[in-house]
Backbone and ligand atoms as CSV (ligand in chain L), in Angstrom:
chain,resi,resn,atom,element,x,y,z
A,1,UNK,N,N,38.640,27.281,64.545
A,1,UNK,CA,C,40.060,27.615,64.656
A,1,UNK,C,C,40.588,28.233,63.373
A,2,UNK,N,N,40.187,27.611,62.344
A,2,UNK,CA,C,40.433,27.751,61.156
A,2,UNK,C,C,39.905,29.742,60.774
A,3,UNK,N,N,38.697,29.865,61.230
A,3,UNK,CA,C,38.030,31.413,61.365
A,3,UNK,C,C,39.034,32.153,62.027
A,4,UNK,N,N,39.356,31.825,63.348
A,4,UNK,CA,C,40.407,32.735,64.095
A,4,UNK,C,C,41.599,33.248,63.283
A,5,UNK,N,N,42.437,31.952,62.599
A,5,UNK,CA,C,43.636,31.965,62.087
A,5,UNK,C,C,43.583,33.120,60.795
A,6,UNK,N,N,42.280,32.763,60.193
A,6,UNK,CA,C,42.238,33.363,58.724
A,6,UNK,C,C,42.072,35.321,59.435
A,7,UNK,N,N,40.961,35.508,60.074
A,7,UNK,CA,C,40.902,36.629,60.966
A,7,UNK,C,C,41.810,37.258,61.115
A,8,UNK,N,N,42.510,36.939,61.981
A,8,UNK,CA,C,44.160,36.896,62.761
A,8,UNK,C,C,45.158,37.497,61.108
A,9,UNK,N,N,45.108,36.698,60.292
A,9,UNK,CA,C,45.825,37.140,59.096
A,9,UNK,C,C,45.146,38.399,58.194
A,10,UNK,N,N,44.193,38.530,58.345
A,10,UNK,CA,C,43.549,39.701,57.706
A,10,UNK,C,C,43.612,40.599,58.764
A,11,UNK,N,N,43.613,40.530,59.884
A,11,UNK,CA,C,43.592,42.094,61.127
A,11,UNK,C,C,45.156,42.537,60.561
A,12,UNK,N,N,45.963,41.791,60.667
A,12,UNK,CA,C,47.231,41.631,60.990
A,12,UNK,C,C,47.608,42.326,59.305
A,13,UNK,N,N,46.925,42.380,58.137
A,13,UNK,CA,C,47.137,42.950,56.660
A,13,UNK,C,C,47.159,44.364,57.049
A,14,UNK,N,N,45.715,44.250,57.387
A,14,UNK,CA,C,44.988,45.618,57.758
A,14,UNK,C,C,46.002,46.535,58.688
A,15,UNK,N,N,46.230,45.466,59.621
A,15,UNK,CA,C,47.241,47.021,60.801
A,15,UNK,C,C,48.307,47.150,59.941
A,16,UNK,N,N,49.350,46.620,59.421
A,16,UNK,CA,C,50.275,46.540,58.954
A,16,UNK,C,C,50.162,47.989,57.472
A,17,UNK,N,N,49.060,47.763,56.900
A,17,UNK,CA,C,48.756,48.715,55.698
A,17,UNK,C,C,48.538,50.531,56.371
A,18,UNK,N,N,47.574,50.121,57.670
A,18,UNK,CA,C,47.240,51.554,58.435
A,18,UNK,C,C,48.528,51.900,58.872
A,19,UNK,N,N,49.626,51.347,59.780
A,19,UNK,CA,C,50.614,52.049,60.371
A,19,UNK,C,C,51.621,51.853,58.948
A,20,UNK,N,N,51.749,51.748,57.722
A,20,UNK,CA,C,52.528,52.222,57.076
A,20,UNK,C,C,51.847,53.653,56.453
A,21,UNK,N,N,50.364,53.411,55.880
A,21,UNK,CA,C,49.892,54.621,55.621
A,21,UNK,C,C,50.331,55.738,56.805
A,22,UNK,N,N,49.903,55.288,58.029
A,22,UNK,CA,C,50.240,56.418,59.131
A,22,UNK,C,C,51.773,56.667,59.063
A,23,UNK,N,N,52.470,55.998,58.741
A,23,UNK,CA,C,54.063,56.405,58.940
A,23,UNK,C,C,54.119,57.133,57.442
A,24,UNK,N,N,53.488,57.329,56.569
A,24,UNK,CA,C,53.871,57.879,55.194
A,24,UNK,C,C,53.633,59.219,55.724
A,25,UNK,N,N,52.381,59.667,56.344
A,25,UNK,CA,C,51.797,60.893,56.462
A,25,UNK,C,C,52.368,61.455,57.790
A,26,UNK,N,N,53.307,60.378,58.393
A,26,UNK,CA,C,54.066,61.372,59.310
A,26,UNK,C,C,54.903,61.775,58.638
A,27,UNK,N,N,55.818,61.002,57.363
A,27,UNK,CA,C,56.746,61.687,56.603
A,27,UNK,C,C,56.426,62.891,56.201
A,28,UNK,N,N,55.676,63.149,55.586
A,28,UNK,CA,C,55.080,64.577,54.916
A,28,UNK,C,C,54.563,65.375,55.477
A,29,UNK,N,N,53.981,65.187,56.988
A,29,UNK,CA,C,53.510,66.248,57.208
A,29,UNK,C,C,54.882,66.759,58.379
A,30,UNK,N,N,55.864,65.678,58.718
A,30,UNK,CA,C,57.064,66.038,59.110
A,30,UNK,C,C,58.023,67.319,58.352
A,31,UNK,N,N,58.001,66.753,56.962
A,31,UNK,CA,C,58.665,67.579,55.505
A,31,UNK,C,C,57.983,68.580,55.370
A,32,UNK,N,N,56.290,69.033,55.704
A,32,UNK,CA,C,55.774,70.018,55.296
A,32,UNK,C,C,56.228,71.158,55.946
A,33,UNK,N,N,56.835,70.833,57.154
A,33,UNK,CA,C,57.037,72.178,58.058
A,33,UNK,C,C,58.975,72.582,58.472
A,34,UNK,N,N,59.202,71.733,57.368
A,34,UNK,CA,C,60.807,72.571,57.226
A,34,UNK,C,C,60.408,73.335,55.889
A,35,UNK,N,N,60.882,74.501,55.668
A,35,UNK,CA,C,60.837,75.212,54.181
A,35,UNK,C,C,62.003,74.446,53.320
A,36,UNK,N,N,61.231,74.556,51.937
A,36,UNK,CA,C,61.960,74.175,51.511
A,36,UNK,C,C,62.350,75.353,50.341
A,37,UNK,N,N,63.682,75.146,49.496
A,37,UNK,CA,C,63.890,76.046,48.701
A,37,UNK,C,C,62.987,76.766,47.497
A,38,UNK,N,N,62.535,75.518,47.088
A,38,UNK,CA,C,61.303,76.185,46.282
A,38,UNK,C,C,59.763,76.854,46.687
A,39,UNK,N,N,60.081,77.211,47.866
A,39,UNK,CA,C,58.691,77.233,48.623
A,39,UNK,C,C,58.596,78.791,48.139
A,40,UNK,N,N,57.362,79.602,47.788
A,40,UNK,CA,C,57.342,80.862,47.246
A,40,UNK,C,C,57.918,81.729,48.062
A,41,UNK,N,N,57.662,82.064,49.543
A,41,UNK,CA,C,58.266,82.576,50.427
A,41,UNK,C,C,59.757,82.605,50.408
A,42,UNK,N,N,60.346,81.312,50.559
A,42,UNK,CA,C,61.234,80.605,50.458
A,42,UNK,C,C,62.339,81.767,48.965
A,43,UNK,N,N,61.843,81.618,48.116
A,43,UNK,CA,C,62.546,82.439,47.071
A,43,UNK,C,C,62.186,83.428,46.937
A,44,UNK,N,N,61.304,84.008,47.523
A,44,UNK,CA,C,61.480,85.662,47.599
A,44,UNK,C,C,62.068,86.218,48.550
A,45,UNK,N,N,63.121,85.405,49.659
A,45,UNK,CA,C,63.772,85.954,50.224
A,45,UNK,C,C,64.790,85.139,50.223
A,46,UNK,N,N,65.345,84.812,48.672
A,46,UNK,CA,C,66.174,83.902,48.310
A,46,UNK,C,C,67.125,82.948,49.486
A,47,UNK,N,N,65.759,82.084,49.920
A,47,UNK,CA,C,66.307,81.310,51.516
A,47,UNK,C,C,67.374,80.204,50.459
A,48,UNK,N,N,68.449,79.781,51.209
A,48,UNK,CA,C,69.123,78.211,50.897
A,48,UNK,C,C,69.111,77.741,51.678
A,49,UNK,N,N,69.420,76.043,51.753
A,49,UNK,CA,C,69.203,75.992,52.560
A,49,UNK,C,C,70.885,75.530,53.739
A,50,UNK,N,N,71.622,75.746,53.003
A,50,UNK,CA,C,72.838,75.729,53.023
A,50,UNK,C,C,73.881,77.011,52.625
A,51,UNK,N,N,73.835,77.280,53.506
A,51,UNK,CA,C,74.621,79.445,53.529
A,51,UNK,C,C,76.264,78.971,52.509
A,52,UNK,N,N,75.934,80.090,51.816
A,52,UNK,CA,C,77.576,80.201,51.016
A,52,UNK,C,C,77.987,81.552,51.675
A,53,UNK,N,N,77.244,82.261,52.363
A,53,UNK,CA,C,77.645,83.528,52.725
A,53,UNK,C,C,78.841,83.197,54.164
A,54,UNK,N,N,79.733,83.666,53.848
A,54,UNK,CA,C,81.009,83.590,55.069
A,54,UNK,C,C,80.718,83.791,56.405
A,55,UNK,N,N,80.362,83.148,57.305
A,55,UNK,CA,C,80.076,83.673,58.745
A,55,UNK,C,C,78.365,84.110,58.971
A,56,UNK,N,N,77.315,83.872,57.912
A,56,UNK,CA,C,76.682,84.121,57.871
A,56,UNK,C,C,75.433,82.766,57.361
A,57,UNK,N,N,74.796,82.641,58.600
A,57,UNK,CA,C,73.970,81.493,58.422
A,57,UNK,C,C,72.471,81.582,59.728
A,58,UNK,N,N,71.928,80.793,59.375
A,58,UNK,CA,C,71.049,80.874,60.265
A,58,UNK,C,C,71.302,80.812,61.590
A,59,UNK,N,N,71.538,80.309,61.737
A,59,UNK,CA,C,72.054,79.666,63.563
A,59,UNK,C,C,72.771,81.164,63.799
A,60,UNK,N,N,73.549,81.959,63.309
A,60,UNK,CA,C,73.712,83.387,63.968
A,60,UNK,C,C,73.390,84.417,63.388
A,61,UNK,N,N,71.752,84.493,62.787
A,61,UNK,CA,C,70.993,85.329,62.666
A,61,UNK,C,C,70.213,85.584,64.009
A,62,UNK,N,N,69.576,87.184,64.162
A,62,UNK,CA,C,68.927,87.522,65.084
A,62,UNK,C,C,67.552,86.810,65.024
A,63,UNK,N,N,67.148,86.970,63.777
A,63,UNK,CA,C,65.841,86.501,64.047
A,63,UNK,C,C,65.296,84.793,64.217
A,64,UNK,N,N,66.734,84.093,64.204
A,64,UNK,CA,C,67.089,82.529,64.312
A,64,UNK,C,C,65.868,81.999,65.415
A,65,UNK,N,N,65.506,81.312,65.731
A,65,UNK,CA,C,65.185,80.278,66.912
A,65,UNK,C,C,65.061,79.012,66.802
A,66,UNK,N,N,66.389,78.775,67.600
A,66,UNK,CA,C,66.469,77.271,67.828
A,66,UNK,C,C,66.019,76.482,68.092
A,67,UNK,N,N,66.358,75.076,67.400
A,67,UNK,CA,C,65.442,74.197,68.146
A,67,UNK,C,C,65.901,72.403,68.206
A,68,UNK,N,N,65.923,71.821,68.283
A,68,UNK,CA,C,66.466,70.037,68.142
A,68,UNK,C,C,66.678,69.994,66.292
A,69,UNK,N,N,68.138,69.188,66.463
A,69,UNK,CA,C,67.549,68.511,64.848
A,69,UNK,C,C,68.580,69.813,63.692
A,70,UNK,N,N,69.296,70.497,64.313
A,70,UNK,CA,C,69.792,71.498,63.407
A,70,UNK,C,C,68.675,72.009,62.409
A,71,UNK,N,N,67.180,72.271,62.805
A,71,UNK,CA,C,66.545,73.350,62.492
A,71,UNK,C,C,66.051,74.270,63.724
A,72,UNK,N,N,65.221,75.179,63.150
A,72,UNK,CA,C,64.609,76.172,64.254
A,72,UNK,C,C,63.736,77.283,63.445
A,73,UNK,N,N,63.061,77.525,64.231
A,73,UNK,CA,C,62.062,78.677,63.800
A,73,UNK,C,C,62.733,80.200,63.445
A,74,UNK,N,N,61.961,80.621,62.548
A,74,UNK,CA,C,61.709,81.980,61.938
A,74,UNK,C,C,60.739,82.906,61.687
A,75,UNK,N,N,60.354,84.079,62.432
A,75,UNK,CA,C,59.375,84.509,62.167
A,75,UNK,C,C,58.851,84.682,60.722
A,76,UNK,N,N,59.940,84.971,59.633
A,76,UNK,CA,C,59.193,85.027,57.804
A,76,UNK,C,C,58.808,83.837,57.594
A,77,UNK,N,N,59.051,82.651,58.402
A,77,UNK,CA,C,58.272,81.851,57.449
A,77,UNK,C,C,57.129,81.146,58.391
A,78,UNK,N,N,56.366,81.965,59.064
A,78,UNK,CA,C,55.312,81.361,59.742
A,78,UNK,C,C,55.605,80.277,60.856
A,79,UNK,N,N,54.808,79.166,60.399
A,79,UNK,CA,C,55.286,77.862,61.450
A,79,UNK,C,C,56.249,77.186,60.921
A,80,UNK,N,N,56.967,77.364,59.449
A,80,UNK,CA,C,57.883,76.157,58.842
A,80,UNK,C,C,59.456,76.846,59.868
A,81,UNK,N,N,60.063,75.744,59.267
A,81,UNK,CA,C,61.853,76.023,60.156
A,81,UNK,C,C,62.267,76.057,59.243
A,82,UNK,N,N,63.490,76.210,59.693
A,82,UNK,CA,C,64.756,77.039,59.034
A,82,UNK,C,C,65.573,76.017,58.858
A,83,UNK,N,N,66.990,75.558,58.168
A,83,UNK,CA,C,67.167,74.894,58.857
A,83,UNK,C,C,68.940,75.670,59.008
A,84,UNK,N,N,69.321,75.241,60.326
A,84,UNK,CA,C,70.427,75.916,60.894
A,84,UNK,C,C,71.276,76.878,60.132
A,85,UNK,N,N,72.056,75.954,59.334
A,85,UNK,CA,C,73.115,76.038,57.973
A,85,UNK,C,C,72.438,76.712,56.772
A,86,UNK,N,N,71.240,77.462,56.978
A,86,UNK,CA,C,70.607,78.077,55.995
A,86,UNK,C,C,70.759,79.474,56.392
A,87,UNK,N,N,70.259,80.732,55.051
A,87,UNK,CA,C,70.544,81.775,55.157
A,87,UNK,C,C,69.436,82.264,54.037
A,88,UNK,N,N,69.125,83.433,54.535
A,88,UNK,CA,C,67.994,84.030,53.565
A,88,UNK,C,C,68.879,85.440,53.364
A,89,UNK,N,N,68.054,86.993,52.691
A,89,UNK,CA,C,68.571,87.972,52.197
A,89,UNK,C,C,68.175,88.910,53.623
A,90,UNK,N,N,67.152,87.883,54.340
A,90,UNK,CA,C,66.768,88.941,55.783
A,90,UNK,C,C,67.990,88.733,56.730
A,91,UNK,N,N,68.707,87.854,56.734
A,91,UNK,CA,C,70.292,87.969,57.874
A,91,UNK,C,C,70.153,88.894,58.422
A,92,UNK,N,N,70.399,89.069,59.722
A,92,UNK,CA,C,70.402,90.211,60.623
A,92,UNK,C,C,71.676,89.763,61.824
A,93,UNK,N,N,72.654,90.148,61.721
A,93,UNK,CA,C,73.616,89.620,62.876
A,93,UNK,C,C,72.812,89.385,64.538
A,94,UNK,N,N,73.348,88.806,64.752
A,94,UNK,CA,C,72.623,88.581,66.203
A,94,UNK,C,C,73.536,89.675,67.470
L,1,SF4,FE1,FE,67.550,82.310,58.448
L,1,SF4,FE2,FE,66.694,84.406,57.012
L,1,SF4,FE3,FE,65.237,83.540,59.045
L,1,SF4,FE4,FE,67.568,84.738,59.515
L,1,SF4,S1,S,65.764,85.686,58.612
L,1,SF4,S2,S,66.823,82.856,60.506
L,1,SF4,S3,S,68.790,84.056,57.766
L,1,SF4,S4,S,65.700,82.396,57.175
């Protein structure tokens, strides 16, 4: 009984350590695929990620695509998103 219990407390370390490791690497690989400002791409088409430009933001750019979550896809930046309230120097009115 005593084997089971001790068992039981070491499985129970072990899952506990894997699904936090697994929840870390959903964080990041979650974060890897929004751009972020410093991303090289990212500043050569001086993206923010928060538009100061008047009427001009992602969400009504042409090349925008929406998606859950106030981000969405962009063709310049591959598979990363955009995120809504952001604006790069490519703006294109929709
Ligand atoms: Fe946003 Fe620029 Fe992409 Fe338009 S081109 S959706 S402004 S990042």
């Amino acid at each position: 009984m005593k084997e089971t219990r001790r068992n039981f407390l070491k499985n129970s370390a072990l899952c506990g350590t894997v699904f936090f490791a697994g929840s870390s690497l959903n964080i990041s690989l979650a974060n890897n695929h929004v751009v972020s400002e410093s991303d090289p791409q990212a500043k050569a088409l001086g993206y923010v990620s928060v538009s100061s430009k008047d009427g001009q933001a992602c969400s009504n750019c042409a090349l925008f695509q929406p998606e859950k979550d106030e981000i969405g896809g962009c063709p310049l930046f591959g598979g990363k998103k955009v995120a809504s309230q952001g604006w790069c120097t490519a703006w294109a009115k929709k």
